[in-house]
C-alpha positions in Angstrom: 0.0 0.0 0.0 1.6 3.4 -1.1 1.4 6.7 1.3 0.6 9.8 -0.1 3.3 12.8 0.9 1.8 14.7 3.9 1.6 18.5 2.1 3.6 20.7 4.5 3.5 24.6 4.8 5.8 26.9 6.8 5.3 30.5 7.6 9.1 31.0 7.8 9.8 28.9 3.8 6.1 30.7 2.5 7.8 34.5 3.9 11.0 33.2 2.4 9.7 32.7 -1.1 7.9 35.8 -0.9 10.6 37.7 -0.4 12.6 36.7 -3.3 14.0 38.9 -5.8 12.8 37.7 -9.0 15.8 38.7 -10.9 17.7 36.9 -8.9 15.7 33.9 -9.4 16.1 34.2 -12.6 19.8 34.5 -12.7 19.8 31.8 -10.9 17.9 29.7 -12.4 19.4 30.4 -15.9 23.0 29.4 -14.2 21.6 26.1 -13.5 20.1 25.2 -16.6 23.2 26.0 -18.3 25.0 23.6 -15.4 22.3 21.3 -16.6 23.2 21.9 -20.3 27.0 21.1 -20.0 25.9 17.8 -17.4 24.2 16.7 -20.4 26.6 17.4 -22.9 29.0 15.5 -20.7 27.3 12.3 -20.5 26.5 12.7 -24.2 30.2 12.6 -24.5 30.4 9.8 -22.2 33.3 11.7 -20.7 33.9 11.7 -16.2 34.1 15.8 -15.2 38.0 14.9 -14.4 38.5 14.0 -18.0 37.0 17.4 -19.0 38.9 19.1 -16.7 42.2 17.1 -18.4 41.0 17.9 -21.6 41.0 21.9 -20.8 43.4 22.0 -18.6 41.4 22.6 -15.8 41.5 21.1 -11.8 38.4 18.8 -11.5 37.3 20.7 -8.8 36.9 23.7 -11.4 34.3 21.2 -13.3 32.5 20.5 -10.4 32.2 23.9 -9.7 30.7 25.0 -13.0 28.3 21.9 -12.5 26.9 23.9 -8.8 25.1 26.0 -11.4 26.6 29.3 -9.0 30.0 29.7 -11.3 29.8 33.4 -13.5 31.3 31.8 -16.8 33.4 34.1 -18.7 32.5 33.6 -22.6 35.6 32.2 -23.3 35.3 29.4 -21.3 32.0 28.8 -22.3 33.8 28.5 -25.9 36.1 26.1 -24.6 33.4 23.7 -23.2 31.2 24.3 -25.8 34.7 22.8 -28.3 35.2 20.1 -26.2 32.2 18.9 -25.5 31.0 19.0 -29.5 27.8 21.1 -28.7 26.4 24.1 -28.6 25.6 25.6 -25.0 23.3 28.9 -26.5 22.8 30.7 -29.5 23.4 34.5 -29.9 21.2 35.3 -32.8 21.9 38.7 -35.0 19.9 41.6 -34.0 17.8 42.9 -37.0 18.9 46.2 -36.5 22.4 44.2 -37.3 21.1 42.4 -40.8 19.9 45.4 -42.4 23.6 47.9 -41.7 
């Protein structure tokens, strides 16, 4: 026989969320799907995170870290992962204001 979860509420986690800065979520919650994205990527790859980190260079602890989802990638690196993992992490379209000069 299966037990349903028990729904739980808390003043202090319901003030919590309410108090969040949405931008901050956001950032947030982009940084982690891009963690996500390069997770991916690496099991695509069928590579550990300490053979990425030998590939670039890198201490594994460095991989781990960009895996948190908290790391501020520089576009560079993002470049290098994106090279070394054979995939594409985001797309920067052209502006039209770009096409057309």
């Amino acid at each position: 026989m299966k037990t349903q979860a028990r729904k739980y509420s808390s003043k202090i986690v319901a003030d919590f969320i309410d108090q969040r800065n949405p931008a901050e979520f956001n950032k947030r919650k982009r940084t982690m799907l891009l963690a996500a994205r390069i997770d991916e990527a690496l099991k695509a790859k069928g590579w550990s995170k300490k053979q990425l980190a030998e590939a670039m260079h890198k201490n594994p602890s460095e991989v781990t870290k960009w895996l948190s989802g908290t790391h501020n990638f520089t576009l560079e690196t993002l470049y290098l992962i994106e090279s070394y993992l054979d995939t594409t992490l985001f797309i920067i379209t052209t502006s039209p204001h770009l096409e057309s000069a």
